[in-house]
N, C-alpha and C positions, 0 to 999 in steps of 0.2 A: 603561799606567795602573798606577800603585801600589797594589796591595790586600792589606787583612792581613783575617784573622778569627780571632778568639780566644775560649775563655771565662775568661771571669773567675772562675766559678766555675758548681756545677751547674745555678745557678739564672737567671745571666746572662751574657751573650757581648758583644762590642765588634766592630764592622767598619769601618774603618776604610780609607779611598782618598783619592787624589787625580784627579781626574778632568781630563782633558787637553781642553785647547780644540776638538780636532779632534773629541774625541767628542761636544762640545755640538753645535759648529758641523753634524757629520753627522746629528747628532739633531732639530737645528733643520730641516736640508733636507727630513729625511725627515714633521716635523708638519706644516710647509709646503705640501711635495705634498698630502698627505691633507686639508688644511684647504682647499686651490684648490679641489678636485673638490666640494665642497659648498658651500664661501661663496658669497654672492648679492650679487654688490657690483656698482651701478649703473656702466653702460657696456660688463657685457661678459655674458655670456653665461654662464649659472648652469654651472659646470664646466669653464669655458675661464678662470678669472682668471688672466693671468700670476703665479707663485710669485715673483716680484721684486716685486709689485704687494702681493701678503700676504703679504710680510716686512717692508717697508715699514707697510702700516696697520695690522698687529696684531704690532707688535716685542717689546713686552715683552710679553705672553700669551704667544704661541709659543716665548719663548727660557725662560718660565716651565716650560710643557709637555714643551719637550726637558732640562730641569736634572730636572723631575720623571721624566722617561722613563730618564734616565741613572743617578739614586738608586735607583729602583725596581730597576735591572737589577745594582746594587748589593749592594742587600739582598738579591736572589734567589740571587745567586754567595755569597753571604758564609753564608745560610743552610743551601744548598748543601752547601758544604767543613763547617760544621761539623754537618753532618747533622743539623739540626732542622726539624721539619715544622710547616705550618700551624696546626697542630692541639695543639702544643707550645707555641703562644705564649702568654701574656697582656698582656691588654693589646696596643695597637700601637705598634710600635715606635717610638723617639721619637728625632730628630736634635739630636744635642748638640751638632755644628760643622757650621756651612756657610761655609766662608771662603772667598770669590772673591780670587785676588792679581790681581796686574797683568798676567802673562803670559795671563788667561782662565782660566788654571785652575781650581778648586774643592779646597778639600781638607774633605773631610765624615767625619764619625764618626757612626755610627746604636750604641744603646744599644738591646739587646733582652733580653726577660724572659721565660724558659717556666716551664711548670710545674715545681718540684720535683721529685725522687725521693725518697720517702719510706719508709723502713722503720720500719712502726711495733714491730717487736718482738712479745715477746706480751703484748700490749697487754691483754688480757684478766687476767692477774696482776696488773693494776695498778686494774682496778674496785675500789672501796672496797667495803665491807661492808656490806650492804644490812640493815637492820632491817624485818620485816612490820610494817602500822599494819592497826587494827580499832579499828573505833566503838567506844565506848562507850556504856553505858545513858546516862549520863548527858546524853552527845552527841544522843543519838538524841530522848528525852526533852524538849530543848531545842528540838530540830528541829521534829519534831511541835509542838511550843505557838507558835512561828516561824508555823509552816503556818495553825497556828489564827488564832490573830491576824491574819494578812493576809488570810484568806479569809472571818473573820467577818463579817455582814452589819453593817452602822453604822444604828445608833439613837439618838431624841431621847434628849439624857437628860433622866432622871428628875425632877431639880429645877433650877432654874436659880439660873447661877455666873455667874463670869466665866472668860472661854475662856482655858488655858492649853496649855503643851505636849503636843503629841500628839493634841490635839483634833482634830474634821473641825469645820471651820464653812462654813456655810451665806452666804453674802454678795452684796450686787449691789458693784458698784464701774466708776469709768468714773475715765478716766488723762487726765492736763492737762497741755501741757505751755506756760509762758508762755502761762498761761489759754487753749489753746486744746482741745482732745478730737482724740484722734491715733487710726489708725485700728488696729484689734483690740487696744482697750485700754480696752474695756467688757463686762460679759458678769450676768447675772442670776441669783441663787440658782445661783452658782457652790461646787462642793464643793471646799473646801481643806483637806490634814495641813496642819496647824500643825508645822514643822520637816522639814518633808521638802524645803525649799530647791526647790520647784520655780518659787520666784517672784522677783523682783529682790530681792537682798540689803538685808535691813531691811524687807521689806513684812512677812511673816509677825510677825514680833519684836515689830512694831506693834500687830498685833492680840492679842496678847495683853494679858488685864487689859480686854476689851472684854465690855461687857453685850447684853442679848437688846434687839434694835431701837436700839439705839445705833447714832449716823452720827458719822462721825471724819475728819479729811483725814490722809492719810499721806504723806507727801514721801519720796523715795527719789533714787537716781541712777543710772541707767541704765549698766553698763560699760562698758566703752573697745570690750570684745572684742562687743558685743550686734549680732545678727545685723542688725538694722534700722540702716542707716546714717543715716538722719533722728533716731534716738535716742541713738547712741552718746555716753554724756557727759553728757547732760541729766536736767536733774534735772526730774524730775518728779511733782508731787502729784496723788493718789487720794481721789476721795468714796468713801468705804466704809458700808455697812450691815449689819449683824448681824443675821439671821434667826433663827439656830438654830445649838447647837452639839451636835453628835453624838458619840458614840463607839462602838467596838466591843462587839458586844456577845459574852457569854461563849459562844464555842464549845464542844460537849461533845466531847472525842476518843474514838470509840468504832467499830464496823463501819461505820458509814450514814456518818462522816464521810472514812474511808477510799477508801470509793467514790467520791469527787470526783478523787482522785489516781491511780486503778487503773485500767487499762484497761477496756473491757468484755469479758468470755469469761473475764478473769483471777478468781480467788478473791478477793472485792475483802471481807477482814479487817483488819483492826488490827496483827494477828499479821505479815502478810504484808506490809501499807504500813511497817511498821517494818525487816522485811528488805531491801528495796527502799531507805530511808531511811540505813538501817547499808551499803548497798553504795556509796550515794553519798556516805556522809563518808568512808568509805575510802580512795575513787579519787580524793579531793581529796585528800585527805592523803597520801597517796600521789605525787600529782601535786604537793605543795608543797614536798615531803622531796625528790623526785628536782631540781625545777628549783632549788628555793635550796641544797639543803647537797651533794647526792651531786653535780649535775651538775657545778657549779663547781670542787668538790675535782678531781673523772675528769682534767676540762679540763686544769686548774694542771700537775696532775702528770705528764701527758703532755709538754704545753708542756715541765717541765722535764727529763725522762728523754729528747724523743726531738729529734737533733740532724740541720738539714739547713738547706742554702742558702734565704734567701728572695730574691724577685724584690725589686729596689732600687725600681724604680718602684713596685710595688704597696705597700713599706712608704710610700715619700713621699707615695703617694696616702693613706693612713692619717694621715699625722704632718699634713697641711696639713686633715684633716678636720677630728681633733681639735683644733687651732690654734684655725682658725676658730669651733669651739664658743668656746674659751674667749674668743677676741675677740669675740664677744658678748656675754658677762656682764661684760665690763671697761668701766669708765668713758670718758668724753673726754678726761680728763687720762692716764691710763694710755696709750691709745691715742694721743695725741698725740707720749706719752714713746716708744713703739715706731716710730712712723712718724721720728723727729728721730734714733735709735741703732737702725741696722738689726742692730746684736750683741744687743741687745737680743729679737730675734725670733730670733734663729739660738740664741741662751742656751734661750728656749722650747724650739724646734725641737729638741736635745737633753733637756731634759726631759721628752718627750712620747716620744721614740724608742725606750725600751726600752717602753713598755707598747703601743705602733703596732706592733713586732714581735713580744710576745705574740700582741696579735690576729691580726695574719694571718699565724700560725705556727701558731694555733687553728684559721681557718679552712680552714687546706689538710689539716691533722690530722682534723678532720671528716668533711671529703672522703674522705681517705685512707679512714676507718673506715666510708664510707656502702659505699663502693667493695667493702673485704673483706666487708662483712654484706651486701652485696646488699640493701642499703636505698636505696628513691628514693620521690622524692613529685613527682606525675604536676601538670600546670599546674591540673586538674578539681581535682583535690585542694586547691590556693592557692584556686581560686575560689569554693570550696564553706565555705572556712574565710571568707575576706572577707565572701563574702554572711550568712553566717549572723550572722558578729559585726555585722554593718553594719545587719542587723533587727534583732539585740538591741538596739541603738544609739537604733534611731528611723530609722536614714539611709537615702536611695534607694541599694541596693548598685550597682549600674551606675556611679555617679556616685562612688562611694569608690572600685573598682575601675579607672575611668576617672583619678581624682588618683593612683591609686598609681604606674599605668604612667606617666602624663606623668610624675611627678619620678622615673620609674628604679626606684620602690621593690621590684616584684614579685621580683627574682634573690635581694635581700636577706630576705623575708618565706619564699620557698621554699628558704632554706639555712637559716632558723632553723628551721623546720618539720622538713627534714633532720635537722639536728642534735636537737632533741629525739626525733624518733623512732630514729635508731642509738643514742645514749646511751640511751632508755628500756626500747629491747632488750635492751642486755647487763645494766642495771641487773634487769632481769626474771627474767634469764639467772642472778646471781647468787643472786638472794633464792632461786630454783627449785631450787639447789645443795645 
């Protein structure tokens, strides 16, 4: 048998054979035997089938199973000689020739991708320069009246108007659709903000410029994306009524108000909800300055200081990602033009290549740095973060956590996770300096 193994470079290898008839043919004898002793094929006795009997009815399975037995023993020799291990791969290895000639032979070429060797340097000389953020009075100030206002209780007002922006109103209303009443699309002396968008686009809007006991019909259209598939589309009109329009009434900010936000056993002051208030526009800001300006700078600059093989597969798995975005956003005519001039998609496919290599030149770079800082984030860790954001949400967390693993997403969500926290380290590291 012919066999080469090479690397191509640090990051990928070529194996390369011709595989000789006689080692199919011996390979075949030997799936053969092993597939008699268990096949159960009418007329003979489960373990006794003649092996000329099941090469005969299962021809092309078996001579499948001996081509795959012989690649296999392929790859293993080839990984072998150029001393990479298991555990060195990514991704799985992919056959870029399998060409049977006429003498039976096979001549096959396997393409294999490992991990990088990456020296990041002193990587640490190259964090940008951390500026401290701290509240401001003013911030804080803002905050607190934020707080007030949303926690203020709502009251009639005073004289009666007609209901505008920002109102709470008071309403019955029941939904039609093609004159018919569709179901949880009625409800009585229901409390609505006017502009908080929590209703079908143009119903709020409607009510505005409405008087006390006034009945109005409101027509809307339901969107494309509306969880009720009976309503997706349809347009439909609302008997509405005007009870009462409410609004906030003035909160006073002082101790007695602070104690709604304080723990209990805490000093629950003004003083003190203000400290607490200043600590959290801080670590937001903090948190917005590190993910929009520092993180992206750290990244870029690595990406261009630190040099190393990437895996060929894993950049093509990038370049056919991003493609595919963009052939989403493209028309029928567009897409018609690329399916009639396949240079056409390979022109993208170069376009897309150098920033498909940024990214997973970033993401092994990451790695690299989770790796030196001894930073890792545990699966509890991804699950605690989904569940929490999937209650803020409204959503049943099980069932967001359940779509992520179906489409693959969990590996993706716990290297950003990754990556924000080694990046948030050294950036900490810095400002600490």
């Amino acid at each position: 048998m012919e066999f080469n193994a090479k690397r191509v470079d640090e990051a990928n290898a070529e194996i390369s054979a011709t595989l000789a008839k006689e080692t199919i043919e011996s390979n075949l004898d030997k799936v053969a035997k092993q597939a008699a002793k268990t096949l159960d094929i009418q007329g003979f006795r489960k373990g006794k089938v003649p092996v000329a009997v099941v090469k005969q009815r299962y021809a092309d399975k078996l001579r499948e199973d001996a081509e795959g037995e012989a690649l296999r023993a392929v790859l293993a020799d080839g990984l072998k000689e150029l001393n990479i291990e298991n555990s060195d791969l990514v991704g799985e290895p992919a056959i870029s020739k399998f060409d049977k000639k006429e003498d039976g032979s096979i001549e096959i070429e396997i393409k294999v991708a490992t991990k990088p060797q990456i020296d990041l340097g002193d990587y640490k000389s190259l964090v940008p320069a951390v500026e401290s953020k701290e509240a401001t009075e003013e911030e804080i100030n803002a905050r607190l009246e934020q707080m007030a206002k949303q926690n203020a209780p709502l009251q009639k007002i005073a004289r009666k108007r007609m209901v505008r922006e920002g109102d709470h109103v008071v309403i019955d209303f029941e939904g039609f659709v093609d004159g018919v009443a569709f179901d949880g699309g009625k409800a009585e002396e229901y409390v609505l903000e006017i502009g908080s968008g929590s209703f079908i686009p143009g119903f709020e809007d409607q009510i505005i410029g409405m008087k006390y006991e006034e009945e109005k019909d409101i027509t809307v259209t339901f969107p494309e994306q509306y969880q009720a598939e009976n309503l997706k589309g349809k347009e439909a009109v609302f008997k509405v009524k005007l009870h009462e329009i409410q609004e906030k009434a003035e909160a006073e900010i002082n101790d007695e108000f602070a104690k709604q936000f304080l723990p209990d056993g805490e000093d629950a002051t003004l003083e003190n909800l203000k400290a607490k208030i200043s600590e959290q526009i801080t670590a937001e800001a903090k948190a917005k300055y590190y993910r929009e300006d520092l993180k992206p700078a750290y990244l870029e600059t690595l990406v261009e200081k630190t040099s190393f093989a990437l895996p060929s597969s894993v950049v093509d798995q990038e370049i056919n990602y991003a493609l595919n975005n963009k052939v989403r956003t493209m028309s029928e005519d567009e897409i018609k033009a690329l399916q009639e001039d396949p240079s056409k998609v390979e022109e993208m496919r170069n376009e897309l290549k150098e920033d498909a290599e940024n990214s997973v030149k970033a993401t092994f770079i990451v790695d690299a740095l989770a790796k030196a800082e001894e930073v890792d984030v545990s699966d509890q860790e991804v699950m605690q973060v989904l569940y929490f954001e999937a209650m803020q949400m409204g959503q049943n967390p099980q069932e967001v956590v359940k779509q992520y693993q179906d489409n693959g997403y969990l590996p993706a969500i716990k290297m950003s996770m990754i990556e924000d926290k080694v990046i948030t380290k050294l950036l900490d590291e810095k400002l600490g300096k």
